[in-house]
TIFI-643187 format. One line per field, with one value per residue: residue number from 1; x, y, z of N, C-alpha, C in turn. Coordinates in pm, 1 decimal. Each point is the difference from the previous one (the first is absolute). Example, Ala and Ser with C-alpha at 12.3 -4.5 7.8 and 13.67 -1.06 7.14 Angstrom:
% residues 2
k <- (1:2)
nX <- (1319.0:-35.0)
nY <- (-569.0:105.0)
nZ <- (780.0:-72.0)
caX <- (-89.0:82.0)
caY <- (119.0:119.0)
caZ <- (0.0:6.0)
cX <- (90.0:-77.0)
cY <- (120.0:109.0)
cZ <- (0.0:73.0)
//
This chain:
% residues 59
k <- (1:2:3:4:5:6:7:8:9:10:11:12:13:14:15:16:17:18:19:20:21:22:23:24:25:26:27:28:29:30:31:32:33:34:35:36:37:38:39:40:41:42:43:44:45:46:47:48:49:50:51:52:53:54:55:56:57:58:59)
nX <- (-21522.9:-108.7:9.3:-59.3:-24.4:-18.1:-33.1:26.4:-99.9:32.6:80.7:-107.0:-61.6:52.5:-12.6:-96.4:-54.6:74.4:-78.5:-107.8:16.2:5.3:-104.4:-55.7:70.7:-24.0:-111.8:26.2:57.9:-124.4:-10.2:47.2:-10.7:143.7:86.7:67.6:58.8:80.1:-59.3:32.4:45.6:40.9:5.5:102.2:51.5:12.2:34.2:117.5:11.5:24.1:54.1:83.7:-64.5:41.2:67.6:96.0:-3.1:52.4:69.8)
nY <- (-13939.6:80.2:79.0:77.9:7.1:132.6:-12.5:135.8:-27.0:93.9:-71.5:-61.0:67.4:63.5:-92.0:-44.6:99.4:18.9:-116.9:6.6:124.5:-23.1:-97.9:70.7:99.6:-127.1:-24.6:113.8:54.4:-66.3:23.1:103.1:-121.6:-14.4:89.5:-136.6:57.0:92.4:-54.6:-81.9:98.5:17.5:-55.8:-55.2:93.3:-10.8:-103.1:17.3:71.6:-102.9:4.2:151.2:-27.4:-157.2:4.9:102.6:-70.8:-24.1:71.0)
nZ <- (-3202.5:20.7:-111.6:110.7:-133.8:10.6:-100.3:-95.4:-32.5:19.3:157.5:43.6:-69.4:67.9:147.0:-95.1:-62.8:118.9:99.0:-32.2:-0.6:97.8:-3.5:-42.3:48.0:104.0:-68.5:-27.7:67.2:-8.0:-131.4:8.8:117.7:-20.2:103.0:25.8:81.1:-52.7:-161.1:97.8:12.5:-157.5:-19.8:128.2:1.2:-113.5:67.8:45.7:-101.9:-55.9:64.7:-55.7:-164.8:24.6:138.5:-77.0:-85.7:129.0:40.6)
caX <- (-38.4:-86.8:-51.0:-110.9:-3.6:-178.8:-43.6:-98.0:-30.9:72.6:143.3:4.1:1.5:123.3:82.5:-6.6:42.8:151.0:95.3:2.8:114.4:73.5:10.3:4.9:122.9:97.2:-30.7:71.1:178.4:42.7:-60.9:135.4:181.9:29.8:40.7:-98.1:-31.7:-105.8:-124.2:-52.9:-4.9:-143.2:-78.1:-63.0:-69.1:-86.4:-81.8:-63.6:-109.0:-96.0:-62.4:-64.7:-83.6:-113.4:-27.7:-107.9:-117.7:-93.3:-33.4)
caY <- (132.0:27.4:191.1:50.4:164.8:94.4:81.4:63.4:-36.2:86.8:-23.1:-176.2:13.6:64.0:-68.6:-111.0:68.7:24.6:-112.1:-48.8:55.9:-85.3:-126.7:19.6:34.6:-57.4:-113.0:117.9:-25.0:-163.5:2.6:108.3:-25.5:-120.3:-103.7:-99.3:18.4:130.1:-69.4:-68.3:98.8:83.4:-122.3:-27.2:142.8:-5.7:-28.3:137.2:116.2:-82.5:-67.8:80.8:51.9:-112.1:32.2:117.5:15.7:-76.3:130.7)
caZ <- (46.3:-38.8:-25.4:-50.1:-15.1:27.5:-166.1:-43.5:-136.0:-97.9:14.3:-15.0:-147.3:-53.2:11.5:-69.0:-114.4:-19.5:-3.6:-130.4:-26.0:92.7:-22.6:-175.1:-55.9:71.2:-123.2:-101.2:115.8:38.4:-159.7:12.7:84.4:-1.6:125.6:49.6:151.7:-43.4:-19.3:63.0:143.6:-50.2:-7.3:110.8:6.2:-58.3:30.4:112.2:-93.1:-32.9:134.0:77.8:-61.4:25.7:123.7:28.1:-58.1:61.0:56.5)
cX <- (-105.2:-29.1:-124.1:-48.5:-120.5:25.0:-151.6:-78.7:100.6:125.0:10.6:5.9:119.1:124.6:-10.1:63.1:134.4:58.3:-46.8:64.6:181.0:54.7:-34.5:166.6:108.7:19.0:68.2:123.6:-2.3:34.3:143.3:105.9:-2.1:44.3:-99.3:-16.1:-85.5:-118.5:-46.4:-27.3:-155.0:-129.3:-102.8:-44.8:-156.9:-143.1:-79.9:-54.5:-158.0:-86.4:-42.8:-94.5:-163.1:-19.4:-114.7:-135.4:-115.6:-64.7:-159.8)
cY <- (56.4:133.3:23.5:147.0:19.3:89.0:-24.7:-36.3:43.4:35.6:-183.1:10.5:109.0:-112.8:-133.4:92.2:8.9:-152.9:-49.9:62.4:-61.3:-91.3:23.4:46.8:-97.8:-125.5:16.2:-85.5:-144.6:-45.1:18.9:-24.5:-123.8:-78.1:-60.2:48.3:117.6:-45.4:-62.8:72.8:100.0:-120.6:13.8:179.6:-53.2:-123.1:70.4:97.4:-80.7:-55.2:135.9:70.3:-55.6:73.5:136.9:-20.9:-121.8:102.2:74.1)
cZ <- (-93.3:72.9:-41.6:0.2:15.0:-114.1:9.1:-135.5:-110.7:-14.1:-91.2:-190.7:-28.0:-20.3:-50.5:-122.7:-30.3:-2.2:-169.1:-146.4:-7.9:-95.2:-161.0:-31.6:45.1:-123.9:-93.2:25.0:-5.8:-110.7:-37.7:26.3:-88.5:111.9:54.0:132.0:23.9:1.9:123.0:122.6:-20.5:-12.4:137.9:10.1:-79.7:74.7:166.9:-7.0:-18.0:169.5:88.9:-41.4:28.8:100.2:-22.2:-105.1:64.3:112.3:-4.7)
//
């Protein structure tokens, strides 16, 4: 399935701003847990942050 939004120059950089945000404090938490499952749940988050940041800065 595939979403496609209509932003605005200035909605598309709010919303990279916050996912990279995102993905800076989620590194924190990954750093932080020791549970292995935990860790691994933040992990895959972490690479979806990462795939929705590519997306918009291709934008």
């Amino acid at each position: 399935m595939q979403l496609v939004l209509d932003l605005t120059d200035e909605e598309k950089g709010m919303l990279k701003e916050l996912t990279e945000s995102e993905l800076s404090e989620l590194r924190f938490e990954i750093a932080d847990t020791d549970r292995k499952n935990f860790r691994d749940m933040l992990k895959r988050k972490e690479v979806l942050l990462k795939r929705i940041i590519e997306q918009l800065s291709e934008l």
